[in-house]
N, C-alpha and C positions, 0 to 999 in steps of 0.2 A: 546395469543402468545404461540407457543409449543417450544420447547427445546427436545434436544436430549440428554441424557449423556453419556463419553465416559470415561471408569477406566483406567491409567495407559495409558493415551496420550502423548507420548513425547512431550517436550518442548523444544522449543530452544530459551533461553532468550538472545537479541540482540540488540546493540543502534541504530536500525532500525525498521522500523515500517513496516510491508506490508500488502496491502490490497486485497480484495479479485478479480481477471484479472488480477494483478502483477505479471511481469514476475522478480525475484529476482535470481541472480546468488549467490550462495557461495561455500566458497571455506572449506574444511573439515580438520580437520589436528587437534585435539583433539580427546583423544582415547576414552571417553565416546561418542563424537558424530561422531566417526567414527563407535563406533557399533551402535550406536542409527541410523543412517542413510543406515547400512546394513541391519539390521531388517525391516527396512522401506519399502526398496526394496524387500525385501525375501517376504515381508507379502503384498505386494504392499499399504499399508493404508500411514495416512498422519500423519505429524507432525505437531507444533504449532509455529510459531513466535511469542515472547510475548515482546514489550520493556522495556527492562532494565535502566530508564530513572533513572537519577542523584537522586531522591527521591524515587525510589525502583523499582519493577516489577510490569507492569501496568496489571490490574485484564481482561482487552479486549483484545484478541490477533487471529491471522490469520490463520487455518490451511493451511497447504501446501501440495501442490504433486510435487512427483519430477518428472519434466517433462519426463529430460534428463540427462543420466552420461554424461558428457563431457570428464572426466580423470581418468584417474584412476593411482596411482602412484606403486610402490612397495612397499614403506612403508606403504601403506593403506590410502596415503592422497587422496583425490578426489574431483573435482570440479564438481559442480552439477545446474542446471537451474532449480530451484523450481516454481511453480506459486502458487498465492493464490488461495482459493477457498472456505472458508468462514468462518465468523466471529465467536469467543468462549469467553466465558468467564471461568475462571480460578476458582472452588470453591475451591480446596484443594488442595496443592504442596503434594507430593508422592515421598520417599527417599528410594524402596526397591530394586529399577533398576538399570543396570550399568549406568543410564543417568537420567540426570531431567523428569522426568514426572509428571501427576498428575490428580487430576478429571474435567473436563469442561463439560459445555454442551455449545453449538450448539444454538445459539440464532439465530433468526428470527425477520422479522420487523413485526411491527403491523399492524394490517388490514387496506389496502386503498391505492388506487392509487394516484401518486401525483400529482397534479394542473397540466394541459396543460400550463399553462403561467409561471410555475417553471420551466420546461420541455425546454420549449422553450427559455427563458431566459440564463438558464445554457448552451444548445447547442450554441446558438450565444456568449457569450460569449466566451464559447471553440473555436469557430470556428474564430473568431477574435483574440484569442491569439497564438491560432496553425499559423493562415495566415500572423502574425507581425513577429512572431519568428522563421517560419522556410519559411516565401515566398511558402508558401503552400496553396491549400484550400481544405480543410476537405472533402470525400466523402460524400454527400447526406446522400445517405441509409444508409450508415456506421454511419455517426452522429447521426443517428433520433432513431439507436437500443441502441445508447451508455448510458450504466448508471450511474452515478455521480464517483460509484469505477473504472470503465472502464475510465473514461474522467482523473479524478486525477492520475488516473496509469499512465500515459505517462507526468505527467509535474512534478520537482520539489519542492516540499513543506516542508516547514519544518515539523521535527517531532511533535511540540502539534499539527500544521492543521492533519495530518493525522491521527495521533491518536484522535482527533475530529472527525471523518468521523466514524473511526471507533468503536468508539463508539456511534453513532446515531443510533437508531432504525426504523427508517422513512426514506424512498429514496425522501421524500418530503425534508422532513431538510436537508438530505444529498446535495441534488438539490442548494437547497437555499445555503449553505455554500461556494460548489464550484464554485456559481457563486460570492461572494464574494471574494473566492481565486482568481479567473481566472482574475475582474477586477483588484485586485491589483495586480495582473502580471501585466497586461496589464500598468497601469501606474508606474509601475518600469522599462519595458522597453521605454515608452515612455520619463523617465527623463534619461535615460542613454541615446535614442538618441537624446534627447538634450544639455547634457552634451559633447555627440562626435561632436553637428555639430558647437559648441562654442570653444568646443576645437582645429578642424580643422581651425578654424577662428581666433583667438586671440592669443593660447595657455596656455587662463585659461579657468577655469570650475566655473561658477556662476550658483545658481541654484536661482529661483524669477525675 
């Protein structure tokens, strides 16, 4: 596995987790990451999302680009459309900046492509929880390029699942996980429309 390292990468510790095809909006309005985010732009390179989870700052975190300024205010606040773009780990926080940064490097998955039946698995999955939840059905081709951070980018997860993804080193494992997520979606909403068509019926909610 290779690694890249980067000195004095800003960071932006946040109780959000983002992965890497995540389109993440935020909105700026801090004066260290209001410069931290002009630099950003001036130099056009990336920043980090890292979560800042109840038990501290987690060491795997997401660099970002900023897509798009959306706003820009007078006071300097600005809202901005980041996407992920790939996965880092944290080795040493760095206090000599107007803004959090620090040392990472750039981690990679390990050699090997993942199982055709991991592959396949995960897509039908996705494609049965996209087709319950939104009365859609997933494009072909669009589905077959999709990789486990592209599929989890579009559905709600809590933050340990995602930071689970994100720190997997294998898009084998990764595969495998989100098709674990996706069915317990799937049977989450399948007891809430149970729950609605008992409730349209009765006006309780029994579940068994």
């Amino acid at each position: 596995m290779t690694s890249t390292r980067a000195e004095a990468f800003p960071l932006f510790p946040l109780g959000i987790v983002a992965l890497p095809g995540e389109l993440v909006p935020l909105h700026i309005f801090e004066e260290r990451y209001k410069t931290m985010m002009n630099q950003c732009l001036e130099e056009e390179r990336e920043f980090g999302i890292v979560w800042l989870a109840d038990d501290g700052l987690r060491e795997i975190g997401c660099a970002m680009a900023i897509e798009q300024v959306l706003e820009r205010m007078e006071d300097g606040r600005m809202n901005l459309l980041t996407r992920g773009t790939r996965p880092f780990r944290v080795l040493e926080r760095q206090g000599h900046l107007p803004y959090p940064a620090g040392v990472v490097e750039f981690v990679e998955d390990r050699p090997g492509d993942p199982e055709p039946d991991v592959v396949k698995a995960a897509h039908e999955a996705y494609a049965e929880l996209v087709k319950q939840a939104t009365d859609r059905e997933p494009d072909e081709q669009e589905l077959a390029a999709m990789t486990a951070y592209q599929m989890a980018a579009t559905v709600e997860f809590g933050l340990d699942a995602k930071q689970g993804l994100l720190d997997l080193r294998s898009e084998n494992a990764r595969l495998r996980l989100v098709t674990r997520l996706f069915r317990a979606a799937l049977k989450r909403l399948e007891l809430v429309g149970r729950a609605e068509e008992r409730a349209r019926s009765n006006g309780k909610v029994r579940f068994g």
